[in-house]
C-alpha positions in Angstrom: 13.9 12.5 0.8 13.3 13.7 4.3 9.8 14.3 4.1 9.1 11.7 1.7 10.5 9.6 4.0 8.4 10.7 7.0 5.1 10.8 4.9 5.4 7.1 4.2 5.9 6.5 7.6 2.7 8.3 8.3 0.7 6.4 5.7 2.1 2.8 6.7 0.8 3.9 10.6 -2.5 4.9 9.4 -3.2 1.9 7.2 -4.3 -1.3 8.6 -2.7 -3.5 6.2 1.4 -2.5 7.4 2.5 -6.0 7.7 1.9 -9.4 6.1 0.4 -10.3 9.6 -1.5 -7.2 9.6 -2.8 -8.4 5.9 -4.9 -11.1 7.2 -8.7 -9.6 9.5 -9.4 -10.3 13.1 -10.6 -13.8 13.2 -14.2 -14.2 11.9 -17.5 -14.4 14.8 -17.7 -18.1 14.9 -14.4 -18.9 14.2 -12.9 -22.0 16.3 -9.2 -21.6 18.2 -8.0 -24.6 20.5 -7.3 -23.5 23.8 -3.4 -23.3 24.6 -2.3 -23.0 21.1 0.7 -21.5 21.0 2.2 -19.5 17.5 5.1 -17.6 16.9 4.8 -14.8 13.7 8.2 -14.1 11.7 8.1 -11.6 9.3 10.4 -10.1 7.2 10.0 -6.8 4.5 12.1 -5.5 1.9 11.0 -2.5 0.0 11.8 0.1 -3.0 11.5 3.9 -3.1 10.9 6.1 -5.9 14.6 8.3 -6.0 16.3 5.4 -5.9 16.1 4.5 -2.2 14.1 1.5 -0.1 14.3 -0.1 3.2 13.2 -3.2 4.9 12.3 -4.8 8.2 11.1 -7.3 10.3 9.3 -8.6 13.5 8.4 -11.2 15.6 5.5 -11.9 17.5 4.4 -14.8 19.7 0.3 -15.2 20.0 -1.4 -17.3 22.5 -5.1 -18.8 22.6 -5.2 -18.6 26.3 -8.9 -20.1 26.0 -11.0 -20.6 22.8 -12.2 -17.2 23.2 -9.5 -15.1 24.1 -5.9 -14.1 22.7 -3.1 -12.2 24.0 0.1 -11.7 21.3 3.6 -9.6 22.1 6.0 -8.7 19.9 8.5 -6.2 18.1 8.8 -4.7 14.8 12.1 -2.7 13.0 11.2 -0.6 9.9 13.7 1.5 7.6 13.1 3.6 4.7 15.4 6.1 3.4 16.8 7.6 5.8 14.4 7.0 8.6 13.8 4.6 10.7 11.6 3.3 14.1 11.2 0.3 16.3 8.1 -0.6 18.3 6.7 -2.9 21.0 3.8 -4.6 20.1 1.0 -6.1 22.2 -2.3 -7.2 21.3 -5.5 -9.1 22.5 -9.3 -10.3 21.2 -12.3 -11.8 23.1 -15.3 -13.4 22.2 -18.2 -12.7 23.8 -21.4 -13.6 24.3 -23.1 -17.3 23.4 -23.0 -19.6 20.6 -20.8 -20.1 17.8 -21.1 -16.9 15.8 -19.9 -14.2 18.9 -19.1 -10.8 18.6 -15.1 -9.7 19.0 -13.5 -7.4 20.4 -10.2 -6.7 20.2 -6.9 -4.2 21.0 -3.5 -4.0 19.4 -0.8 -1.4 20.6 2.7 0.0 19.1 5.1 1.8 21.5 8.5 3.2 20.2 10.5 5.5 18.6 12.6 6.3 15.7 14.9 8.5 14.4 15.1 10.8 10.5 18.6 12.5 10.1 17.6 15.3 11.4 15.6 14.3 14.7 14.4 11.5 17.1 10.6 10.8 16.8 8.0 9.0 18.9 5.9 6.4 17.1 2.4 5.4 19.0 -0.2 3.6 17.9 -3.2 2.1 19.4 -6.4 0.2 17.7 -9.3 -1.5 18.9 -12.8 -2.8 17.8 -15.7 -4.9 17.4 -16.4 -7.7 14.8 -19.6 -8.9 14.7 -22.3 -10.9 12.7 -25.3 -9.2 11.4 -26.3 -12.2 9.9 -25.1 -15.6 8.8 -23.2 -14.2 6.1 -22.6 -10.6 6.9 -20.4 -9.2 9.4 -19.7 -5.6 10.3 -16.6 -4.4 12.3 -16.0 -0.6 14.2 -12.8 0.2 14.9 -11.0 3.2 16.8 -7.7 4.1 15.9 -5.1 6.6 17.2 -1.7 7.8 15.4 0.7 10.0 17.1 4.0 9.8 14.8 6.2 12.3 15.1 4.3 15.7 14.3 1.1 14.3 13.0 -1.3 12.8 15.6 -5.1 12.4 15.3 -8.2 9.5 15.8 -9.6 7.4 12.9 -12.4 5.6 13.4 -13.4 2.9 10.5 -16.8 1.1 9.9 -16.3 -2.0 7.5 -17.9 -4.6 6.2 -17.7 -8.0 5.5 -19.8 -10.3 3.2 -19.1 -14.6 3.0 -19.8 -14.9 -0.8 -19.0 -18.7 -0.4 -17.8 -20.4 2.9 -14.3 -20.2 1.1 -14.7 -16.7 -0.1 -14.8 -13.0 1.5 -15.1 -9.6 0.3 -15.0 -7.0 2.7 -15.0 -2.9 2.1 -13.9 -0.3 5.1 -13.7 3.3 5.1 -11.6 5.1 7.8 -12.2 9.4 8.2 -10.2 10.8 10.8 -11.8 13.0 13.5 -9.5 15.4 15.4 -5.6 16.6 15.2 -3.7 17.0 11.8 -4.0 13.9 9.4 -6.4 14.4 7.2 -7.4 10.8 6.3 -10.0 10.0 4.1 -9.2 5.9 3.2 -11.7 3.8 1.1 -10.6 -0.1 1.3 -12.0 -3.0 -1.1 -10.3 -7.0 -0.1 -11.1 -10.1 -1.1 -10.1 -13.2 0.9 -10.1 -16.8 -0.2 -9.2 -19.9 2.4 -9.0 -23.1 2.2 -7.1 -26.3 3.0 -3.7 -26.1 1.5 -4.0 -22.6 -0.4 -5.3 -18.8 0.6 -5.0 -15.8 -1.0 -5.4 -11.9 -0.4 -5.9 -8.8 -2.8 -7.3 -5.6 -2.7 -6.9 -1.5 -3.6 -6.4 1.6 -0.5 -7.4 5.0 -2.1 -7.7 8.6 -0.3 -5.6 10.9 1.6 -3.8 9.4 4.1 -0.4 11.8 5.7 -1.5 15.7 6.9 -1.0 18.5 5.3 1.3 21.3 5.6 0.0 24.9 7.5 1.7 27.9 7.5 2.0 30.2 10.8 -1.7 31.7 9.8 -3.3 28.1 9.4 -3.5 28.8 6.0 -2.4 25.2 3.6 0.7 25.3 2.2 0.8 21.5 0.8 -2.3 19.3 0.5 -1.8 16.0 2.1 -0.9 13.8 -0.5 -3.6 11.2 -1.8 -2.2 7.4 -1.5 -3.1 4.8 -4.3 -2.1 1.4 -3.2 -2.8 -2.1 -4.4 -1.8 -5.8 -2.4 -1.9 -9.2 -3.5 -0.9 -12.2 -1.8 -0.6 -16.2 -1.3 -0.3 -18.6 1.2 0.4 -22.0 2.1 0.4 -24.5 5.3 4.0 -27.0 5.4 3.7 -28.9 8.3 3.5 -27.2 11.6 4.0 -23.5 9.3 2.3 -21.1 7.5 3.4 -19.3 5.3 2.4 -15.5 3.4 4.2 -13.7 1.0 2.8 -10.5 0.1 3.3 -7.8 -2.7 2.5 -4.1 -2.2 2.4 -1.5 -4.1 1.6 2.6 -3.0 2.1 5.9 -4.8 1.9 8.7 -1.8 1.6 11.8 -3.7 4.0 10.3 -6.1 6.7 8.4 -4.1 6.0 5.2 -5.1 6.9 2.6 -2.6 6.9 -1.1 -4.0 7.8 -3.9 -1.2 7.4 -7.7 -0.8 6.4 -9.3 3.0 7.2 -13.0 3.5 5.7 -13.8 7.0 5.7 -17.6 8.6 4.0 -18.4 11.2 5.1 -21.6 13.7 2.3 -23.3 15.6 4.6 -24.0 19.1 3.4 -27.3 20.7 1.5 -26.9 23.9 2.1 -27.9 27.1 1.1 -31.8 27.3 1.2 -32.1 23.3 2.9 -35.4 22.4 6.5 -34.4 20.1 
């Protein structure tokens, strides 16, 4: 359960998609943000394990539009599963550059902690960042840079995705991450589909590839294959007045633990300084 454990903890840090906040892109090139605006992002996670074991979580996050181009976000996040478990500091930021409405993006997001498995303490870092920008009207195409050092398994994994506006209320996008350098052995092929509109969005897509390291004996010679991850995600959301609201289902078979869990995330739009109550 010790390994399992740790392998899942692995394949949630290398996929981009952990939490329901983490479900929805970095905003699209064009997209419109009022300066000041202010949100706070509660999330909370329950899970299953295959073996009769789960786990659950939460975090909180507060985002700010400090102009219409640029964000900063802090936060923390609490995970368990089995018999392991982390916590993380979390800060973020994107900028638009350039001119006109349709500008490229970049942006940076950072986890800092630790966590601990029975049997030892671990540290947990992660750190992302990338570009999203317009090819064309429709098409979009974002880079991305990440590096996972969790516990023994560390290594970069760059993505190149791509995103396509089937309708103005419609996206599919496709990524595919290999990682370059260190242990994990990541091979991750991603397919999404978005739809947003005015009272109603939805999410779903499929993760397939290996996705944890492998296990080397003393010669460098493998004695397990990383295991291969399967994963599937589907969710819905809703504005209620100054919230929205996400719930997420998620489904992953790591080289057969299966992990099923469920995300509900609401997000608070904070009044600004100078709003009227």
């Amino acid at each position: 359960m010790r390994a399992r454990a740790i392998t899942i903890c692995v394949a949630l840090g290398v996929l981009s998609c952990r939490a329901a906040t983490a479900q929805q892109p970095p905003a699209p090139p064009g997209a419109a943000a009022a300066a000041a605006d202010q949100r706070l992002v509660l999330s909370t996670d329950g899970s299953t394990l295959s073996g009769g074991s789960g786990g659950g979580g939460g975090s909180a996050t507060w985002v700010s539009n400090i102009t219409a181009d640029a964000v900063i976000g802090a936060g923390a996040d609490y995970q368990q599963i089995a018999n392991a478990h982390w916590t993380t500091g979390i800060a973020s930021g994107s900028l638009a550059v350039g001119q006109g409405q349709a500008k490229p993006h970049l942006y940076l997001e950072v986890h800092e902690g630790a966590g601990d498995i029975g049997t030892h303490a671990f540290h947990y870092s992660l750190a992302a960042g990338g570009v999203l920008a317009p090819l064309t009207a429709r098409l979009s195409v974002q880079l991305e840079e990440r590096r996972i050092d969790i516990d023994t398994s560390h290594g970069n994994l760059p993505k190149l995705g791509l995103s396509f506006s089937v309708t103005p209320r419609l996206v599919a996008s496709a990524s595919y991450a290999y990682s370059v350098g260190g242990n994990l052995g990541t091979k991750l092929t991603t397919l999404r589909l978005d739809y947003s509109a005015k009272r109603l969005s939805a999410l779903g897509g499929v993760v397939w590839g290996p996705a944890a390291p492998a296990v080397f004996d003393l010669f460098g010679q493998v004695v397990r294959p990383g295991p291969t991850l399967t994963e599937g995600f589907a969710g819905i959301g809703k504005p209620v007045g100054r919230t929205d609201w996400l719930l997420v289902g998620d489904y992953q078979d790591v080289g057969g633990t299966k992990r099923t869990s469920v995300t509900l995330a609401c997000t608070v739009h904070l009044r600004a300084g100078g709003q009227p109550k």
